[in-house]
N, C-alpha and C positions, 0 to 999 in steps of 0.2 A: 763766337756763336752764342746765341740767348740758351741760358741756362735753363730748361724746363725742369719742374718739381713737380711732381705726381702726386697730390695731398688727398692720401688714402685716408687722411684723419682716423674718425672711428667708425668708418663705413664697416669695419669687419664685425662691427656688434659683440665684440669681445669672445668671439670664436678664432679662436686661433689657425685654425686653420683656414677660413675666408682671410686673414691678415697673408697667409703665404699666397693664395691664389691671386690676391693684392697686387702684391709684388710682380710675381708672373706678368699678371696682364701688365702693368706700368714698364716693365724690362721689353715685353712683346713690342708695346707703343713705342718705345725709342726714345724714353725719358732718358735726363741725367741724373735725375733723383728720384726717388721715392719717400715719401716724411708720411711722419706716422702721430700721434697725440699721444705724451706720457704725463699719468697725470694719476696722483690721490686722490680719491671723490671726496674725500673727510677734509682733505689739505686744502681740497680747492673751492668749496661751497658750502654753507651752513643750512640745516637743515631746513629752516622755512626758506631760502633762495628760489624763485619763482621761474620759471622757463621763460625761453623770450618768446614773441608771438609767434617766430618762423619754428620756432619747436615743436609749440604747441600744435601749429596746421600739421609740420610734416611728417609727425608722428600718429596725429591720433587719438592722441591722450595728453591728458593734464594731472602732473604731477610733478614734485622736487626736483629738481635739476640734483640733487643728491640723490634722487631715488634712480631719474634716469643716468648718469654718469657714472654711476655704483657697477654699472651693468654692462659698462662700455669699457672700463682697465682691460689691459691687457696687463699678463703678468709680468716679470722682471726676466721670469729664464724664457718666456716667447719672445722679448727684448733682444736678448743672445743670440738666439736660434734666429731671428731675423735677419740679427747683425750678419753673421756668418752665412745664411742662406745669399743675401744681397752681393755680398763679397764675391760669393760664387758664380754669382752671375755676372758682378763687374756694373752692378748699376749703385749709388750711392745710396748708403741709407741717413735718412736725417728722421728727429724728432722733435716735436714742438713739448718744452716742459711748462707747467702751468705751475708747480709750486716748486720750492725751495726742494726739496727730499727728491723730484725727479729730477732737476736739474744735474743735484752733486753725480745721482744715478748714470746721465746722458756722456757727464763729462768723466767722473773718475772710473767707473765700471765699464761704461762702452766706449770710450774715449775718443767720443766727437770731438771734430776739434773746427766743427760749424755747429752754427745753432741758431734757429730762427726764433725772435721774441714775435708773437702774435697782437693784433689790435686791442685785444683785450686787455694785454697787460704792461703797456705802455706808461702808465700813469701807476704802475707799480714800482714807486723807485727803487726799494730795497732787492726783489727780483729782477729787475735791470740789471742794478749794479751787480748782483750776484754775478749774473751772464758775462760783465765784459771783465769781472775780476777773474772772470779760467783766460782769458787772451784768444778764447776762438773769435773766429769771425761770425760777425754778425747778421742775419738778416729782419730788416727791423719794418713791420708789416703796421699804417697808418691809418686804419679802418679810423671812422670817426675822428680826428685829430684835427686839430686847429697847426697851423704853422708856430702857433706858439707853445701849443704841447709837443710839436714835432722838435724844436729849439728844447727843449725842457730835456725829452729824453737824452737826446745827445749830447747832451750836458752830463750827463748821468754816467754816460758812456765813456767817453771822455776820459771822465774821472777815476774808472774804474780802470781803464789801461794805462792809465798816465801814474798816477796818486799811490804814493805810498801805501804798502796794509797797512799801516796803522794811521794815515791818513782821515782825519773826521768828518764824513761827508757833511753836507749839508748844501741847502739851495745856493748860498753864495761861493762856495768851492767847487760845485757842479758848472756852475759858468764861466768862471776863471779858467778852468781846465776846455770848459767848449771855446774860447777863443784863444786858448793859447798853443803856441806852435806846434808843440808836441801833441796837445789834444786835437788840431786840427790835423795833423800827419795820421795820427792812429784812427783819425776818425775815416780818411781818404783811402786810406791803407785798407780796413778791414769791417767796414758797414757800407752795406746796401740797405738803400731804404726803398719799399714797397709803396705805390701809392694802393689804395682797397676800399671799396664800397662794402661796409660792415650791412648787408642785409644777405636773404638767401631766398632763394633769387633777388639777385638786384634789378631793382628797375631797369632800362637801358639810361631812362633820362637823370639817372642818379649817377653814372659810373662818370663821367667826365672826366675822359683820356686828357685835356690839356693841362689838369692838375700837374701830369707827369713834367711838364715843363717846368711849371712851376717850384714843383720841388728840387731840382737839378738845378735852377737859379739860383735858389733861396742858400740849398746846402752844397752845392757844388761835389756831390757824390752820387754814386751808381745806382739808378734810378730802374726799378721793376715796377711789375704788375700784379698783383693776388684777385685773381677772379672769380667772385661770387655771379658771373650774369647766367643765363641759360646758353647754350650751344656750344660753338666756337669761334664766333667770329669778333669777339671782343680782344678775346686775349692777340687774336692775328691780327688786329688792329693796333694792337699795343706796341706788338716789336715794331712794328711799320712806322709807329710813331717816336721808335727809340728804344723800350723798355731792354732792358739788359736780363731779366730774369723775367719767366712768367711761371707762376704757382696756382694749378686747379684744380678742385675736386672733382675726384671720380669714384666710381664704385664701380660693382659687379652686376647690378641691378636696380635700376632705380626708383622699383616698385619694391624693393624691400624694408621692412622695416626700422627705421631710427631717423634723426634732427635732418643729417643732411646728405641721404641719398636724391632726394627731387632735384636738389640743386649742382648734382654732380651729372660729369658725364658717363656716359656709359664705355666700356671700352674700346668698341668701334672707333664712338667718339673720340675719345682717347689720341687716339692712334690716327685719324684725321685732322686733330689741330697740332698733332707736331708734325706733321707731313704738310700742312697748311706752315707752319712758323721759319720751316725750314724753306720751304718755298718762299717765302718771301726776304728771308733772308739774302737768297741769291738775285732778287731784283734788287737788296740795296745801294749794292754798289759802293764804290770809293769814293763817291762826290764830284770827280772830277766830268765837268759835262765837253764831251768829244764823242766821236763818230766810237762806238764798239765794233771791234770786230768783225763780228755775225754781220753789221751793216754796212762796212765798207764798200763790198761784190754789189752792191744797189746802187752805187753813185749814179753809173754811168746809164745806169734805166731809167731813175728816178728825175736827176739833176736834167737840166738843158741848157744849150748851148745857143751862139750865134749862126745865125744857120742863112744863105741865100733867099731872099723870098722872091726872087725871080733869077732869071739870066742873068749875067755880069760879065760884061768882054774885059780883058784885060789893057789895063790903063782907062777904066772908067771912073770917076769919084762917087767914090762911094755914102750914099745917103741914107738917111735913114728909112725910107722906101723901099730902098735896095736890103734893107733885113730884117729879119722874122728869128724871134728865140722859141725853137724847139728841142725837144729830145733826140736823140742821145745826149748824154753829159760827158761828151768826149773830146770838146772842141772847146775854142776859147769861154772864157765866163761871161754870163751877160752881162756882168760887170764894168764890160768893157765898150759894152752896146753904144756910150754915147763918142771915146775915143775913137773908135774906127773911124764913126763918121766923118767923112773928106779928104781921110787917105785915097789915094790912086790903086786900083785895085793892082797887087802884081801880077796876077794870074787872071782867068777866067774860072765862072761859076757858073754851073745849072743848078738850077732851083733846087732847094732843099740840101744843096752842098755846106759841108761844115766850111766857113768863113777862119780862115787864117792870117790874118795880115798884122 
């Protein structure tokens, strides 16, 4: 089954309590996950860092991405109280860490033992390799990426499951490790990579689902979807097209305020593209193309057969004059329509009789 992810990001605007209500509605929808943003405002942007444009519209205001992300932490013990609430419910909790101090957080204090790297921080080697030096598994989300930064990171990764600690990273031992047998096992083993249109809302004519091909060629590992579009009919476009994981934002209200409530669903929504994801699931199928089931009981309605198109005394030769393919699909195949012809009939037929000979 496609692993769905509920990315409540920082839709809760660092009220603790819209993060539990979060939750609720994602466990209501019938997610496998719920992921959440941990993140230092200090650790993760310098004071003049500028908002991107989709901030700026879907906020409101213009100011520091340090001033607004200052406002969006959650704390370390809502962390907990999360972990434990989600547990209760039996829906997974994941977090996306942005710096070094949340990481150790995610892994040695709540002790994930997944953990998704985000587009942004791909071309971060050192927090890369942080991520594959705990040995969780990966999910590794491609917003913006060239195929040659997508090779870069997982090189990185690589390294970091394979490669001694005291091992010295650098660009040319990050490669050696991406093609060698071990690096390429732990890579098959334990990264999913995400393909992602890094806007909010994304265009439709930016998302381009056949990238997902693409990547699955390139790296030959388990290929998802992270959905910035509007609605839900991307992401249910995705599994249909293969995606093994799909990751969307939602919230509680999409007129509330912060970066990326507009571009999320609302919970109805929610709970409509996994009831969507899952339906199509079951038109997948095994591949194998033959008659199902449910359409077997149709043959004999649908198909037709050899059938009398007039009288036929018996011991007459039979021509092809003498036949007409109709329904029922109960009698010989018309397949055989041109054999029969000039057999001797052994019987008699009135018209519209199934032909047996």
């Amino acid at each position: 089954m496609t692993l769905i992810i509920a990315e409540a990001g920082v839709n809760h605007n660092g009220d603790e309590k819209l993060a539990f209500q979060l939750v609720d509605k994602a466990y209501e929808a019938g997610v496998d996950i719920v992921k959440f943003q941990t993140f230092k405002a200090k650790n993760l942007v310098t004071a003049q860092a500028l908002q991107a444009d989709y901030q700026v519209t879907n906020t409101g205001k213009q100011e520091s991405q340090l001033a607004m992300l200052s406002r969006l932490e959650l704390s370390y013990e809502a962390h907990h109280q999360l972990v434990a609430y989600c547990a209760k419910l039996g829906i997974e909790f994941l977090s996306t860490a942005f710096d070094s101090e949340s990481l150790e957080f995610l892994v040695n204090d709540l002790k994930l033992t997944r953990l998704k790297i985000p587009s942004g921080e791909i071309t971060n080697a050192p927090l890369v390799l942080q991520h594959a030096r705990t040995g969780c598994d990966l999910i590794v989300s491609t917003g913006m990426a060239t195929l040659a930064d997508i090779e870069a990171v997982l090189g990185v990764i690589a390294f970091g499951y394979t490669a001694p600690v005291d091992a010295v990273p650098s660009v040319d031992a990050f490669q050696a490790a991406y093609f060698s047998e071990a690096g390429k096992k732990a890579l098959k083993d334990k990264v999913t990579v995400l393909h992602c249109t890094t806007e909010y809302p994304a265009p439709l004519a930016d998302i381009n689902l056949r990238a997902m091909d693409t990547l699955a060629s390139a790296f030959g590992l388990p290929v998802g979807y992270s959905d910035h579009s509007e609605g839900i009919v991307v992401p249910i476009a995705a599994v249909a097209r293969g995606a093994i994981l799909i990751e969307k934002h939602f919230t509680l209200d999409k007129d509330m305020e912060g970066p990326d409530h507009k571009a999320s669903l609302d919970p109805l929504e929610l709970k409509a593209m996994v009831q969507g994801i899952r339906a199509v699931e079951l038109t997948l199928g095994d591949g194998i193309k033959g008659p199902r089931p449910s359409e077997i009981k149709n043959k004999a309605a649908a198909r037709k057969s050899i059938v009398a198109a007039r009288d036929i005394a018996a011991g007459h030769v039979i021509t092809a004059d003498d036949l007409a393919i109709k329904r029922p699909g109960t009698g010989d195949s018309p397949y055989r329509f041109w054999e029969i012809q000039s057999k001797t009939a052994s019987r008699s037929y009135k018209a519209g009789d199934l032909i047996l000979e």
